[in-house]
VOGU-3710 file (C-alpha; in Angstrom, 3 decimals, decimal comma):
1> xxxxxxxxxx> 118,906/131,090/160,858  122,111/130,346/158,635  120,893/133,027/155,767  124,274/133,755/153,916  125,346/130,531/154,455  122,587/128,856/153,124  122,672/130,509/149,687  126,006/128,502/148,972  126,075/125,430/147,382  129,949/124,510/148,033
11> xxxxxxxxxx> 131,998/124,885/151,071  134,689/127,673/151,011  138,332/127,221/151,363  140,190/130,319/153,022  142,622/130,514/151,285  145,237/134,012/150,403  146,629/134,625/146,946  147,195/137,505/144,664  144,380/137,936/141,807  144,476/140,239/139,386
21> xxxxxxxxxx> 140,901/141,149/137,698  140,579/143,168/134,326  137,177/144,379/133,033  136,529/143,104/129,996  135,179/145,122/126,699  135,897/147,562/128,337  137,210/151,015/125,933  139,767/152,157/129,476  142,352/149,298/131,053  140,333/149,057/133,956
31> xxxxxxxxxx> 141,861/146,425/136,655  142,726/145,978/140,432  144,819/144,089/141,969  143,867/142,157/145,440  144,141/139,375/146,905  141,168/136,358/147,647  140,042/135,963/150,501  138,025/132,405/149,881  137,006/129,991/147,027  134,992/127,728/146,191
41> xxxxxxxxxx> 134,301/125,532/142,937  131,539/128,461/141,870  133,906/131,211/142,438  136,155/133,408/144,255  135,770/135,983/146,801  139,002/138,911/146,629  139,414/142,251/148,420  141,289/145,513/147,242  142,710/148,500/148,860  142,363/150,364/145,492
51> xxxxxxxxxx> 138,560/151,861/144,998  138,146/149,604/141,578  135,044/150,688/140,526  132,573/148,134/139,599  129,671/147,167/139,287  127,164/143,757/140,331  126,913/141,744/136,662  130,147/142,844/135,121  132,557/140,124/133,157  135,848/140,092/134,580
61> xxxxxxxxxx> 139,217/138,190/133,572  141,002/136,518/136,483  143,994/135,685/137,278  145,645/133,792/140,613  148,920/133,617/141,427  149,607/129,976/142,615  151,726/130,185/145,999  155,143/127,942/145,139  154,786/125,489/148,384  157,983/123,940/148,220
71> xxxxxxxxxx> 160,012/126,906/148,315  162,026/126,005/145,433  160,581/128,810/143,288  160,991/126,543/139,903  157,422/126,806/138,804  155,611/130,011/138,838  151,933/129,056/138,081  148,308/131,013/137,809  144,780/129,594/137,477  142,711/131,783/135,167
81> xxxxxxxxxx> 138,643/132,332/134,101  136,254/134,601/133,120  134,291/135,751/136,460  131,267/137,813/136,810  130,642/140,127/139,786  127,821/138,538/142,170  128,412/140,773/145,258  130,179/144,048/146,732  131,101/144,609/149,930  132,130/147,989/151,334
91> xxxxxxxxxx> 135,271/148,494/153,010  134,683/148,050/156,457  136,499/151,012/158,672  139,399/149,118/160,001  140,500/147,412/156,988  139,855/150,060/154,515  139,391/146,708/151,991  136,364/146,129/149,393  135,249/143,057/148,652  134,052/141,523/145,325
101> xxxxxxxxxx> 132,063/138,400/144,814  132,895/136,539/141,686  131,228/133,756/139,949  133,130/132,100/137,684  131,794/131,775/134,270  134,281/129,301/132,680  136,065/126,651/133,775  139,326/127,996/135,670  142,610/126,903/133,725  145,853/126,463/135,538
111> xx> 148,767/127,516/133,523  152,525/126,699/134,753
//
């Protein structure tokens, strides 16, 4: 009974926002765009229509655009961290979108 669940430690906020993830030391650019699909103090969950390869215990930079609420489109902003891959999930059939479990390993900054 609750199994996924109760390997988390913080609640998750659903939440949708672009992310952009870059491998780091890595001798090829290798990044993906996405967008998150949840997060949580510990990290971020994101999904991709692009077949990023990667791998469980790689170090990723990421990056997420901040949504401007009020519409006034004065401040673009993005919260940023170094993120290590916890978890991949295949595309399911319908949604064709793979899923990558991040833990962050630094405090995320917000940048305006």
């Amino acid at each position: 009974m609750g199994g996924e669940n109760e390997r988390r430690r913080h609640n998750r906020l659903p939440v949708r926002m672009g992310i952009l993830c870059k491998k780091v030391d890595s001798l090829h650019t290798q990044a993906f765009n996405g967008n998150t699909v949840d997060i949580c103090p510990d990290g971020v969950l994101a999904e991709n229509s692009q077949n990023a390869v990667t791998d469980v215990g790689e170090l990723f930079t990421i990056e997420l655009d901040i949504p401007d609420i009020g519409g006034t489109e004065r401040f673009s902003s993005k919260v940023s961290a170094y993120a290590r891959v916890i978890r991949i999930i295949d595309p399911e059939r319908e949604s064709g979108k793979k899923q990558v479990a991040f833990q962050f390993c630094t405090r995320p900054q917000f940048d305006i």
